[in-house]
PyMOL Python script that loads the backbone (N, CA, C, O; Angstrom):
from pymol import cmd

cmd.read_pdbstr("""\
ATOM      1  N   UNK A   1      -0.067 -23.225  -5.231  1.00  0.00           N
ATOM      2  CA  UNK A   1       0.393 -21.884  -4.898  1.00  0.00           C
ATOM      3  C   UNK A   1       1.370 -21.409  -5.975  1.00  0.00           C
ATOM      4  O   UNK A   1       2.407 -22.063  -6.089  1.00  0.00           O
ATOM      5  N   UNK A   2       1.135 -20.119  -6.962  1.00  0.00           N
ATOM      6  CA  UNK A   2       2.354 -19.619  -7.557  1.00  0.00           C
ATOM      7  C   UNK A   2       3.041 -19.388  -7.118  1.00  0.00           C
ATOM      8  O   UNK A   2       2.980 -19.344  -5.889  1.00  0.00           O
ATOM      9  N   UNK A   3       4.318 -19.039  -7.863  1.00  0.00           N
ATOM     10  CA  UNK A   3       5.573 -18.252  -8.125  1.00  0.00           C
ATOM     11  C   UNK A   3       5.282 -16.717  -7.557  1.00  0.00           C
ATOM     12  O   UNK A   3       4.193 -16.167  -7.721  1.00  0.00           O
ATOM     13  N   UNK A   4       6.126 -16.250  -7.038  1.00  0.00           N
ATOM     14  CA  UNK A   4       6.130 -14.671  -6.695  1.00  0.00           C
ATOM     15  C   UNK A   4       6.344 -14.442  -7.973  1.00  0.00           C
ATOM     16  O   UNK A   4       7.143 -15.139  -8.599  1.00  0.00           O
ATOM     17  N   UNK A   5       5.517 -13.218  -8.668  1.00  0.00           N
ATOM     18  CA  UNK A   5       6.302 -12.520  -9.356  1.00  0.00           C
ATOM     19  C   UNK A   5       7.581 -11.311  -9.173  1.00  0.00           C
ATOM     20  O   UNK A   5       7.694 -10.285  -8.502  1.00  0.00           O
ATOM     21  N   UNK A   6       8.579 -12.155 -10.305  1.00  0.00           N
ATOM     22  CA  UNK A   6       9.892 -11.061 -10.225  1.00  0.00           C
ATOM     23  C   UNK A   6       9.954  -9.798 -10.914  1.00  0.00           C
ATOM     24  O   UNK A   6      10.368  -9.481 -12.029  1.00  0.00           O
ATOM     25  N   UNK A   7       9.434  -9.156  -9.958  1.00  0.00           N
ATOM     26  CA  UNK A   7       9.362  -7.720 -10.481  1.00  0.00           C
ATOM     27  C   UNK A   7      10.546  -6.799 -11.130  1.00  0.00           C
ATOM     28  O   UNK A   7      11.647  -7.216 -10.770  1.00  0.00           O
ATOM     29  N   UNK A   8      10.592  -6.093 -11.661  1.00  0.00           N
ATOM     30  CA  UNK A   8      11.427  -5.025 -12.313  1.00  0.00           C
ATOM     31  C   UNK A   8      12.193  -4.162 -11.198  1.00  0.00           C
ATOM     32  O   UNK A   8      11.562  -4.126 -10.142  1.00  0.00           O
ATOM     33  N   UNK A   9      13.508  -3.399 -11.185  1.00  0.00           N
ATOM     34  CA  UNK A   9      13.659  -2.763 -10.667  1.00  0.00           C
ATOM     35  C   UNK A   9      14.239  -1.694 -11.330  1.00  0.00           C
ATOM     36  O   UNK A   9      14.772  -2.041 -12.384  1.00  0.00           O
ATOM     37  N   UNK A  10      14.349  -0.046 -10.975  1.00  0.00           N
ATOM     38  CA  UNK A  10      14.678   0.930 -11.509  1.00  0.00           C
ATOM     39  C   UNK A  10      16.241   1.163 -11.826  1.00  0.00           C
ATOM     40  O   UNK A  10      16.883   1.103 -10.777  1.00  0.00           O
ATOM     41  N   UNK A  11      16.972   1.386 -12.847  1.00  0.00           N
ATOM     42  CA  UNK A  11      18.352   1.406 -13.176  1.00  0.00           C
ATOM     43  C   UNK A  11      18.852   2.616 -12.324  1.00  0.00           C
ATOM     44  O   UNK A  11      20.014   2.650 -11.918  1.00  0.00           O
ATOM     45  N   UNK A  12      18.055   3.497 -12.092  1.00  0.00           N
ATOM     46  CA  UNK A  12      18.495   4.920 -10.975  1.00  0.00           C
ATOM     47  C   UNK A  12      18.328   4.497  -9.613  1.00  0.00           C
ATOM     48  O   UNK A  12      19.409   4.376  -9.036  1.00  0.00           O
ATOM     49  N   UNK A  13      17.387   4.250  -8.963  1.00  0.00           N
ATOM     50  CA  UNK A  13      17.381   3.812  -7.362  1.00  0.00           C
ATOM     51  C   UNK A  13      17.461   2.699  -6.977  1.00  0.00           C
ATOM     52  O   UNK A  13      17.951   2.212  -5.958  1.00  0.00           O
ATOM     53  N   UNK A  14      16.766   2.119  -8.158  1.00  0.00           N
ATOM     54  CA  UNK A  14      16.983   0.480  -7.157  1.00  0.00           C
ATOM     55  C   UNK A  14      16.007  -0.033  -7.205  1.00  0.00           C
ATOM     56  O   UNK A  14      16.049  -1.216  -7.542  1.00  0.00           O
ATOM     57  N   UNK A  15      14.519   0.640  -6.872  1.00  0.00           N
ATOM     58  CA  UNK A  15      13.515   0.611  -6.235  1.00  0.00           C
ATOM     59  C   UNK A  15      12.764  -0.155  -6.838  1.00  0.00           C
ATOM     60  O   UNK A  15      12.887   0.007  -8.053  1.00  0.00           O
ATOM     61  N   UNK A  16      11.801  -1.168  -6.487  1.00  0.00           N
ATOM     62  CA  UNK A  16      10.884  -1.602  -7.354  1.00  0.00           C
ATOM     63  C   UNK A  16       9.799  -0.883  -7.964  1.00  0.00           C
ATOM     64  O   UNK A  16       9.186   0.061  -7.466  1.00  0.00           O
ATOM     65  N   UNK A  17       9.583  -1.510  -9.291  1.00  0.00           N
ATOM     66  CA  UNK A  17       8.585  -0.760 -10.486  1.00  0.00           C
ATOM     67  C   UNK A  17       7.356  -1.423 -10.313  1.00  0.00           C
ATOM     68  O   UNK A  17       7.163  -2.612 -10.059  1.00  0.00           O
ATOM     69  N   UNK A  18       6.318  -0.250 -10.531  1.00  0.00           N
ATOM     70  CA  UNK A  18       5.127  -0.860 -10.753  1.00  0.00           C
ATOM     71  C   UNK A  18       4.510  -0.061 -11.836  1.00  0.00           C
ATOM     72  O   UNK A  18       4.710   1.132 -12.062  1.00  0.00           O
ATOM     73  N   UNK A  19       3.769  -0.837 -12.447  1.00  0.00           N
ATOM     74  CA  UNK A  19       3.354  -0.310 -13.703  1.00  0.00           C
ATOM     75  C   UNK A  19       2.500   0.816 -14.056  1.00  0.00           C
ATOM     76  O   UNK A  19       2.529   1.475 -15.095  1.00  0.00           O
ATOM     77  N   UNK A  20       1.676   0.954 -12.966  1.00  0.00           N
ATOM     78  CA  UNK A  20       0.074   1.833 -12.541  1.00  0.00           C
ATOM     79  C   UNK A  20       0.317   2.380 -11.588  1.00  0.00           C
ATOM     80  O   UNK A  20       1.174   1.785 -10.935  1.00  0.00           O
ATOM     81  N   UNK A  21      -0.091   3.433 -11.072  1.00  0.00           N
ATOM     82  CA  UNK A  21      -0.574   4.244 -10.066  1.00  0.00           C
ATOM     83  C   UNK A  21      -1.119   3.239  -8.850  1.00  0.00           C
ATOM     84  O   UNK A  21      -0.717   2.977  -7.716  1.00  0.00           O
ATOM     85  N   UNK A  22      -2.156   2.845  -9.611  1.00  0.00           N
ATOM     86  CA  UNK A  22      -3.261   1.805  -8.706  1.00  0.00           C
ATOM     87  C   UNK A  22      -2.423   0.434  -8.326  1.00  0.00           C
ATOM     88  O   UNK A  22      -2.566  -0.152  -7.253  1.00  0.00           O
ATOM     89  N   UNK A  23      -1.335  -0.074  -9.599  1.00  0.00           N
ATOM     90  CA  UNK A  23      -0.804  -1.143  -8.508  1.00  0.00           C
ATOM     91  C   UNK A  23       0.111  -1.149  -7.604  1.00  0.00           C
ATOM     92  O   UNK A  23       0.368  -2.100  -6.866  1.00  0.00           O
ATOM     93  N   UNK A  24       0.810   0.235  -7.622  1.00  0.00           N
ATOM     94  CA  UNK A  24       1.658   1.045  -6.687  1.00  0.00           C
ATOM     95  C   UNK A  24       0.902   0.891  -5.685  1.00  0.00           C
ATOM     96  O   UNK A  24       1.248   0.301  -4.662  1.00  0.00           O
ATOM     97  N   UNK A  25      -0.557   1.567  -5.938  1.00  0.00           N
ATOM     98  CA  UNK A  25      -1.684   1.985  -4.630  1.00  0.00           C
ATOM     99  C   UNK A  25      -1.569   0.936  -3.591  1.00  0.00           C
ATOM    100  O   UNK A  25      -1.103   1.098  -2.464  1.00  0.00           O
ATOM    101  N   UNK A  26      -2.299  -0.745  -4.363  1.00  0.00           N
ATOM    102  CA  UNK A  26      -2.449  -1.683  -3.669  1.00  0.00           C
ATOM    103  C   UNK A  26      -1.512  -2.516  -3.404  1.00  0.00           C
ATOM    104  O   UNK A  26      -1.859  -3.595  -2.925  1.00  0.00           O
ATOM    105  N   UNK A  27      -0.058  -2.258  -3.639  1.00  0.00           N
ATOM    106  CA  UNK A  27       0.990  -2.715  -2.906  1.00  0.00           C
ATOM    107  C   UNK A  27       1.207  -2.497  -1.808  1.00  0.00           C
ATOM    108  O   UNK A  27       1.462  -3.270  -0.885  1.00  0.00           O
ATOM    109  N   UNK A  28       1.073  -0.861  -1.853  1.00  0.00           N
ATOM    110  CA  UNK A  28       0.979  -0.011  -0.502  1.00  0.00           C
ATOM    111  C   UNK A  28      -0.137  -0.123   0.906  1.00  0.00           C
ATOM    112  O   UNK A  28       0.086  -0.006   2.111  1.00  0.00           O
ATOM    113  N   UNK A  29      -1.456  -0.412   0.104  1.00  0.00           N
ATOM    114  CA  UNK A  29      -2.517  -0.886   0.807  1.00  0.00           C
ATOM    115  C   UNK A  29      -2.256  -1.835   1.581  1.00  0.00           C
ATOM    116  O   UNK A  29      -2.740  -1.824   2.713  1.00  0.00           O
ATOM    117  N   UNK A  30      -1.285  -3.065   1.085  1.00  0.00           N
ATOM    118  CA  UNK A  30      -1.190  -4.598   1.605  1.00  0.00           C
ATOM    119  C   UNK A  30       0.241  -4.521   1.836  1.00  0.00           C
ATOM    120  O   UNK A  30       0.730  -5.650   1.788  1.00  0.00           O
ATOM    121  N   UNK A  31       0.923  -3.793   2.022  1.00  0.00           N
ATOM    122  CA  UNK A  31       2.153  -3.580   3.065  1.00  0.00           C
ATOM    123  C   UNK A  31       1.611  -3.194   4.828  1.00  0.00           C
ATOM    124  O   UNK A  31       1.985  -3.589   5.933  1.00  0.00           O
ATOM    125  N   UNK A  32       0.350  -2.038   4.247  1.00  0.00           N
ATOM    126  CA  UNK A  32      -0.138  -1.564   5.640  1.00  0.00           C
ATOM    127  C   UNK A  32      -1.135  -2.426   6.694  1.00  0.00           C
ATOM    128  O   UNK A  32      -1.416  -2.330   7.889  1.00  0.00           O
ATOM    129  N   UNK A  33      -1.470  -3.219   5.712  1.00  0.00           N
ATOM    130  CA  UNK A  33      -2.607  -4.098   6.363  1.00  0.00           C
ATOM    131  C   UNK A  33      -1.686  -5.183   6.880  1.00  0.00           C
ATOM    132  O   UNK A  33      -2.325  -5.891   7.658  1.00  0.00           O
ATOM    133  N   UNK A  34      -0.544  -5.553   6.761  1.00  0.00           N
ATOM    134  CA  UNK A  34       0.439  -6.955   6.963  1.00  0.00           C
ATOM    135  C   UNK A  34       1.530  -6.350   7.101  1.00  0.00           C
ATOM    136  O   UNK A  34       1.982  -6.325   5.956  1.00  0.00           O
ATOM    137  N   UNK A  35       2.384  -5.748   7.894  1.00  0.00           N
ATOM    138  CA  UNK A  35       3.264  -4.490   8.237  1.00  0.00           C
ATOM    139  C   UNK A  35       4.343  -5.600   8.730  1.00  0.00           C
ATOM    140  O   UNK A  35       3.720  -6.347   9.485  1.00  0.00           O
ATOM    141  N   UNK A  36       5.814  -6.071   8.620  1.00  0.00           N
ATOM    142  CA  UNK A  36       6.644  -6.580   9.123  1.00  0.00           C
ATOM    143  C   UNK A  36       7.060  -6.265  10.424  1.00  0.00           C
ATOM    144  O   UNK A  36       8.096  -5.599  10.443  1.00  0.00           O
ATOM    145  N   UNK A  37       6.405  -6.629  11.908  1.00  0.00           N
ATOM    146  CA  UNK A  37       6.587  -6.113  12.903  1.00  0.00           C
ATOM    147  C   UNK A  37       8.412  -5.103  13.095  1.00  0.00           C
ATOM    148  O   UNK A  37       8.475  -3.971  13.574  1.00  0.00           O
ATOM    149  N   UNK A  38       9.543  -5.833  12.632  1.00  0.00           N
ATOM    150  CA  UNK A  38      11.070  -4.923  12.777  1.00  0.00           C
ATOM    151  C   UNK A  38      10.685  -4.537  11.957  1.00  0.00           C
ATOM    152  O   UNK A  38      10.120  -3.710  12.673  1.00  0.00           O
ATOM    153  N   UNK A  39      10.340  -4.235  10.882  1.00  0.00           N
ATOM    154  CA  UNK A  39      10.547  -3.014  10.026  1.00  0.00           C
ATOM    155  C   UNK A  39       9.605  -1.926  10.289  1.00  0.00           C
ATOM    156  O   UNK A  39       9.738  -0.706  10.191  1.00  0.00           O
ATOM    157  N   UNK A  40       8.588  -2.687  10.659  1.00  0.00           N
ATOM    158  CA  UNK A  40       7.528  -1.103  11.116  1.00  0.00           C
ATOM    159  C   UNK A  40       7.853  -0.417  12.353  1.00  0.00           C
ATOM    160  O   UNK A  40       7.657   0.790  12.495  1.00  0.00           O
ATOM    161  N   UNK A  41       8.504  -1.408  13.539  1.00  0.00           N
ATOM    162  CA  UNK A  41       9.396  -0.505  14.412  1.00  0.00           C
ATOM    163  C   UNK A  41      10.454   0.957  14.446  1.00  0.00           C
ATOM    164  O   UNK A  41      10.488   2.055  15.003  1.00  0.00           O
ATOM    165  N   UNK A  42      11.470  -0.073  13.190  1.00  0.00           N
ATOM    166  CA  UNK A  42      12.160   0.789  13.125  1.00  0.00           C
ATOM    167  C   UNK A  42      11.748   2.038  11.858  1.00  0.00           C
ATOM    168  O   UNK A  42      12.546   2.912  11.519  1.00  0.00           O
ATOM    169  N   UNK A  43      10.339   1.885  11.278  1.00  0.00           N
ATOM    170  CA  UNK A  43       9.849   3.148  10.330  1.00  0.00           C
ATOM    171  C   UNK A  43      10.608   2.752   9.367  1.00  0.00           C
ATOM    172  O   UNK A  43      11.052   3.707   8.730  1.00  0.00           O
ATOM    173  N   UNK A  44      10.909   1.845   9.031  1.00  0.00           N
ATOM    174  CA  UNK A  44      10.448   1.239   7.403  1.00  0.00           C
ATOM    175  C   UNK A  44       9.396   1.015   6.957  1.00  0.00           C
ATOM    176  O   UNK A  44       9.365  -0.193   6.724  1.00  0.00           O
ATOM    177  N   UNK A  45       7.858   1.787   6.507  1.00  0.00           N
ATOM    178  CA  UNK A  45       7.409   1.741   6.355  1.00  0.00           C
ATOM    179  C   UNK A  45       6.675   2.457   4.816  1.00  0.00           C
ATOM    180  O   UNK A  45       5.927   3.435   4.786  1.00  0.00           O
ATOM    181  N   UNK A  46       6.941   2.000   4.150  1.00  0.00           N
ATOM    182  CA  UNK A  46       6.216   3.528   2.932  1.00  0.00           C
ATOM    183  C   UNK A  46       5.491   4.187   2.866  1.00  0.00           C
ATOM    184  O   UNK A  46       4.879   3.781   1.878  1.00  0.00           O
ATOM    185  N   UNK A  47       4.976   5.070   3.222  1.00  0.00           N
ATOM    186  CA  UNK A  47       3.933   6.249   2.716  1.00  0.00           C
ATOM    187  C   UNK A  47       3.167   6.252   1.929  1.00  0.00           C
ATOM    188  O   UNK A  47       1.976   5.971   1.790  1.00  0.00           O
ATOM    189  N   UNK A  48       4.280   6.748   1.171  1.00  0.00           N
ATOM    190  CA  UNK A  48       3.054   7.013  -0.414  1.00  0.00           C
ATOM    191  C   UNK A  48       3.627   7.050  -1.555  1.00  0.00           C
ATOM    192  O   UNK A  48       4.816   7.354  -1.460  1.00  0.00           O
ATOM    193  N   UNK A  49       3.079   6.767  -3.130  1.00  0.00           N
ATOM    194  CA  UNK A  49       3.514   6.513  -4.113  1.00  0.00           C
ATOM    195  C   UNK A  49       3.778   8.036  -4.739  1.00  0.00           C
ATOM    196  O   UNK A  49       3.431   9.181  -4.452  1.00  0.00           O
ATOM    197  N   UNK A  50       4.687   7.314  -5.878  1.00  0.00           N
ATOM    198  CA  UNK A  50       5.806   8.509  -6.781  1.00  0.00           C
ATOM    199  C   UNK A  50       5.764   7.874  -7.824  1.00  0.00           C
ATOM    200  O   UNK A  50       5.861   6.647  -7.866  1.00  0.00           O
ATOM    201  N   UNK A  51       5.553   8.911  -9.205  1.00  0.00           N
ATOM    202  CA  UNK A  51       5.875   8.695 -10.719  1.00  0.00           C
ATOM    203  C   UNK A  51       7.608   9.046 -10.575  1.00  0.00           C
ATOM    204  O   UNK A  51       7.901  10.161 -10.145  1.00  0.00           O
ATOM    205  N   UNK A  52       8.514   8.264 -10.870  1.00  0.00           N
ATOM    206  CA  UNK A  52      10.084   8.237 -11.277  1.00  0.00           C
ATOM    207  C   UNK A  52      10.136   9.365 -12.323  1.00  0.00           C
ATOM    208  O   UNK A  52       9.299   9.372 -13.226  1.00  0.00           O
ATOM    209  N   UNK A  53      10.865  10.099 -12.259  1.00  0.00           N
ATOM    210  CA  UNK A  53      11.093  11.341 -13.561  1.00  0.00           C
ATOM    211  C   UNK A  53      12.675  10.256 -14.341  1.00  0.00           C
ATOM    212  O   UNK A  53      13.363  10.728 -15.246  1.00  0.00           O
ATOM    213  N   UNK A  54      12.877   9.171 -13.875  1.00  0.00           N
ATOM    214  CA  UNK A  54      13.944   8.475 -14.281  1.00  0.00           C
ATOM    215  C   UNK A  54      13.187   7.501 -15.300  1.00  0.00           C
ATOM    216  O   UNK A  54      12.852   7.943 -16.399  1.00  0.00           O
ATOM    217  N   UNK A  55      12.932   6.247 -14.959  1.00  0.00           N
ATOM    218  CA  UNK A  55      11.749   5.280 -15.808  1.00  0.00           C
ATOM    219  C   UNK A  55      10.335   5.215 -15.973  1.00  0.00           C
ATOM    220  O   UNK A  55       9.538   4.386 -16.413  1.00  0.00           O
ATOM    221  N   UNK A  56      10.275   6.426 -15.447  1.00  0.00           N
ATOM    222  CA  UNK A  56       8.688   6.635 -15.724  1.00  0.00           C
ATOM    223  C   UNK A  56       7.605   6.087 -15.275  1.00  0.00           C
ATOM    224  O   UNK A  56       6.499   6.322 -15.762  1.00  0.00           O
ATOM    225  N   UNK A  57       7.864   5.085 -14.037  1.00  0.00           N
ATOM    226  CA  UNK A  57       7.010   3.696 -13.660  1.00  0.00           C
ATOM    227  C   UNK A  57       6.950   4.650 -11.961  1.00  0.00           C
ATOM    228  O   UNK A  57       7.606   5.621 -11.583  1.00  0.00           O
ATOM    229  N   UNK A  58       5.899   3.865 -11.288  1.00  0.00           N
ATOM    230  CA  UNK A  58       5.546   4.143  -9.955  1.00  0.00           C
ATOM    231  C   UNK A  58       6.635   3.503  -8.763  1.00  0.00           C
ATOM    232  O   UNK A  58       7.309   2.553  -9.163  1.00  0.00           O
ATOM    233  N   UNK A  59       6.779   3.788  -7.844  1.00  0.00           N
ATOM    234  CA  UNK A  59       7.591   3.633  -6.516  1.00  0.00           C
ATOM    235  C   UNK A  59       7.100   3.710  -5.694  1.00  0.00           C
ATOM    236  O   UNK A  59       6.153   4.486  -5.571  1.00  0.00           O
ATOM    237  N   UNK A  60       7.600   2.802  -4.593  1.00  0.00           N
ATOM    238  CA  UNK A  60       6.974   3.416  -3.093  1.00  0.00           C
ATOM    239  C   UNK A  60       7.790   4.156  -2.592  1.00  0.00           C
ATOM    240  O   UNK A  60       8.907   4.278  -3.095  1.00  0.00           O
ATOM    241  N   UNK A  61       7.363   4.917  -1.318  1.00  0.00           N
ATOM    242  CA  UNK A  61       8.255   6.076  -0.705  1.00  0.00           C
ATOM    243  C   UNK A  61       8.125   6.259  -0.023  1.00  0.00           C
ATOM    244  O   UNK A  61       6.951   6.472   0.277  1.00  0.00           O
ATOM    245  N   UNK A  62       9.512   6.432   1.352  1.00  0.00           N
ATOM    246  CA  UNK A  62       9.332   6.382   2.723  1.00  0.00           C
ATOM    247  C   UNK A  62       9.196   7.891   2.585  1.00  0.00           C
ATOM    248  O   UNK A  62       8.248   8.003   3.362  1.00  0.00           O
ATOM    249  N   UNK A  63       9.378   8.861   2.269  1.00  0.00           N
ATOM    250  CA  UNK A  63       9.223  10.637   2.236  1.00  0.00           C
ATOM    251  C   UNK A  63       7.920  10.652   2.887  1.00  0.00           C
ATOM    252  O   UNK A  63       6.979   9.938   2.543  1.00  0.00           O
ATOM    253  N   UNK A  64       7.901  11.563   3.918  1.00  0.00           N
ATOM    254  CA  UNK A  64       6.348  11.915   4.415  1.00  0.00           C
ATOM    255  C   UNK A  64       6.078  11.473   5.934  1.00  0.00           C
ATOM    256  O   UNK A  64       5.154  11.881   6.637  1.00  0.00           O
ATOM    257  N   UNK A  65       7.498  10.162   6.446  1.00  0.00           N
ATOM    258  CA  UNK A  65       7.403   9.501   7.615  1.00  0.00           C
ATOM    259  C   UNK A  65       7.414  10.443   8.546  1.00  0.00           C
ATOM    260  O   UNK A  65       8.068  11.474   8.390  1.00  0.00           O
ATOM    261  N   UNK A  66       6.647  10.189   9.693  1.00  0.00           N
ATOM    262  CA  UNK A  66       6.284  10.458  11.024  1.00  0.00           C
ATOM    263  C   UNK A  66       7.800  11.112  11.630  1.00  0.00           C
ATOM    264  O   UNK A  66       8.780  10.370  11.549  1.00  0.00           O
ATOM    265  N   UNK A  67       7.960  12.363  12.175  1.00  0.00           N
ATOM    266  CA  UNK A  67       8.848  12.907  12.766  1.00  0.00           C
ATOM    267  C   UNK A  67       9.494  11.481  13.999  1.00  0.00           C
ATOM    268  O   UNK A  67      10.685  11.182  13.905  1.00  0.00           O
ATOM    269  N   UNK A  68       8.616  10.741  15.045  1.00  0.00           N
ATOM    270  CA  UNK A  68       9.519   9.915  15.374  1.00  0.00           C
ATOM    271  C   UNK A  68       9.731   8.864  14.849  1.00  0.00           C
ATOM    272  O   UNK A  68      10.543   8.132  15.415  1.00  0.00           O
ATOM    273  N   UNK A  69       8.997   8.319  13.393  1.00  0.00           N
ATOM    274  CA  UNK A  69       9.952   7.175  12.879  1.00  0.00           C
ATOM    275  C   UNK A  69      11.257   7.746  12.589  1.00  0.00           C
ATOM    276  O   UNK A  69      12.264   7.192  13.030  1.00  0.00           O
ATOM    277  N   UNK A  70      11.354   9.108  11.684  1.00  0.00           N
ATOM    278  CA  UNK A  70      12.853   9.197  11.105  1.00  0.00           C
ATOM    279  C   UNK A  70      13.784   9.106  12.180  1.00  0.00           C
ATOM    280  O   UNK A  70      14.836   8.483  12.040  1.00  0.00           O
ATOM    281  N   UNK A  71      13.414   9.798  13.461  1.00  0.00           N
ATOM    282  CA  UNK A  71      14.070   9.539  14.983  1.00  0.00           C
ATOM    283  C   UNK A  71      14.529   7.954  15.174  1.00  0.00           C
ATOM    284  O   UNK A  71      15.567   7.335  14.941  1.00  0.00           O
ATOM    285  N   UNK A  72      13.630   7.719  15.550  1.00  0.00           N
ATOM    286  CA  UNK A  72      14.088   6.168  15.638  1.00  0.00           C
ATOM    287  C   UNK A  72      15.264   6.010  14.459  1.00  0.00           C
ATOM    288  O   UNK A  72      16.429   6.102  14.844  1.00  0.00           O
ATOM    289  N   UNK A  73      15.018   5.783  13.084  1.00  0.00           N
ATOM    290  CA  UNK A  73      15.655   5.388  11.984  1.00  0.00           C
ATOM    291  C   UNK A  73      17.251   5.734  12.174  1.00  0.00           C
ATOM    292  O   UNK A  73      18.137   5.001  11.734  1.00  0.00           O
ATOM    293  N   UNK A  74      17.471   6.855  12.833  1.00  0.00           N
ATOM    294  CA  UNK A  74      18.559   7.864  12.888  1.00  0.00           C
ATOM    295  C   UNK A  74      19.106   6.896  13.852  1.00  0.00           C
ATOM    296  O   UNK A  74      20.140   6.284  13.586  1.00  0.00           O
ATOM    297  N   UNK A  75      18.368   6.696  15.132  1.00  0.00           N
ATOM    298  CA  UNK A  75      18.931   6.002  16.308  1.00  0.00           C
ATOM    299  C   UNK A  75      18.946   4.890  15.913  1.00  0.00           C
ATOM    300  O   UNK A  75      20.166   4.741  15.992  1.00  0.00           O
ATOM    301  N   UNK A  76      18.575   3.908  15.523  1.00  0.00           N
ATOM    302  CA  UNK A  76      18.443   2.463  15.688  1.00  0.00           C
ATOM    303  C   UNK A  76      17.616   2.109  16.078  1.00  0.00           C
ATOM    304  O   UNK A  76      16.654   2.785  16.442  1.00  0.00           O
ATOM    305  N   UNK A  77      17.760   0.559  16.143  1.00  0.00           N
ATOM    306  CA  UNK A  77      16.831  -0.327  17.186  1.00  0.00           C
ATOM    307  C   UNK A  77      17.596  -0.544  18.658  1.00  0.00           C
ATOM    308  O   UNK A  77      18.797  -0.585  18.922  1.00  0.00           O
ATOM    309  N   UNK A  78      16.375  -0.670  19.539  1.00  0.00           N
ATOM    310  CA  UNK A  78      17.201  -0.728  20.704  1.00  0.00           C
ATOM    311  C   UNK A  78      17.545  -2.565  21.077  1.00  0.00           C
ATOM    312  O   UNK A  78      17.221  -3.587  20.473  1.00  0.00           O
ATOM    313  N   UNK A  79      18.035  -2.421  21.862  1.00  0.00           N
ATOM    314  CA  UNK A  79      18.792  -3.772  21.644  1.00  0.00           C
ATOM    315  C   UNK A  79      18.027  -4.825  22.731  1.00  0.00           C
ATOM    316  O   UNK A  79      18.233  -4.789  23.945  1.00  0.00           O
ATOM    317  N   UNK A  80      17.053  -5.820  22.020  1.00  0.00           N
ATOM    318  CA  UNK A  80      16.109  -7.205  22.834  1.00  0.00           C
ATOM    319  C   UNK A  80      16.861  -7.468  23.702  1.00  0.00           C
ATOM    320  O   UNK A  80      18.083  -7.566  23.592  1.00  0.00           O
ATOM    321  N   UNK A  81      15.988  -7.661  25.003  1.00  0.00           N
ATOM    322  CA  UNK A  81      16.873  -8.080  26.049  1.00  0.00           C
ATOM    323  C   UNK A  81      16.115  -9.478  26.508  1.00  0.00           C
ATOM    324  O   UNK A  81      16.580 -10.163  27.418  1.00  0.00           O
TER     325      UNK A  81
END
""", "prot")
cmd.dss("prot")
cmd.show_as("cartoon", "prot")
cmd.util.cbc("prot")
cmd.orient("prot")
C-alpha cells in the first residue's frame, strides 16, 4: 500500500491544490461516493470546483450548499444522546 500523497496547499486560503480541472473533478467524485458520515451531517460537503484567481490551481468549494446544510452549519450538531 502507498504513501498518501502530500499535496500542495494555497498561500491565500489554505485550501488544497489540484493541478487539473479533472483532478479537482475526481476528488470531488470520490468525496461523494465515500462521504464522512459527521461531516456530511453537518454540510461539510463540497460542491463544486474553482480556478483560484490567487495560484491559479483548482479547489474544492462548499459555495452552492443546500439552504439546510448552511442551516445546520450555522446551528451545529445536535448533541448524541
Amino acid at each position: 500500500m502507498g504513501k498518501p500523497e502530500k499535496r500542495a496547499r494555497c498561500k491565500t486560503s489554505g485550501k488544497l491544490c489540484f493541478v487539473s480541472r479533472d483532478e479537482a473533478l475526481r476528488e470531488l467524485r470520490s468525496i461523494r461516493a465515500n462521504p464522512d458520515p459527521v461531516k456530511h451531517a453537518l454540510g461539510y460537503m463540497p460542491t463544486q470546483v474553482y480556478q483560484c484567481g490567487s495560484c491559479h490551481r483548482w479547489h474544492l468549494s462548499f459555495r452552492g450548499a443546500t439552504k439546510y446544510q448552511r442551516r445546520r452549519k450555522r446551528k451545529g450538531a445536535k448533541a448524541w444522546k
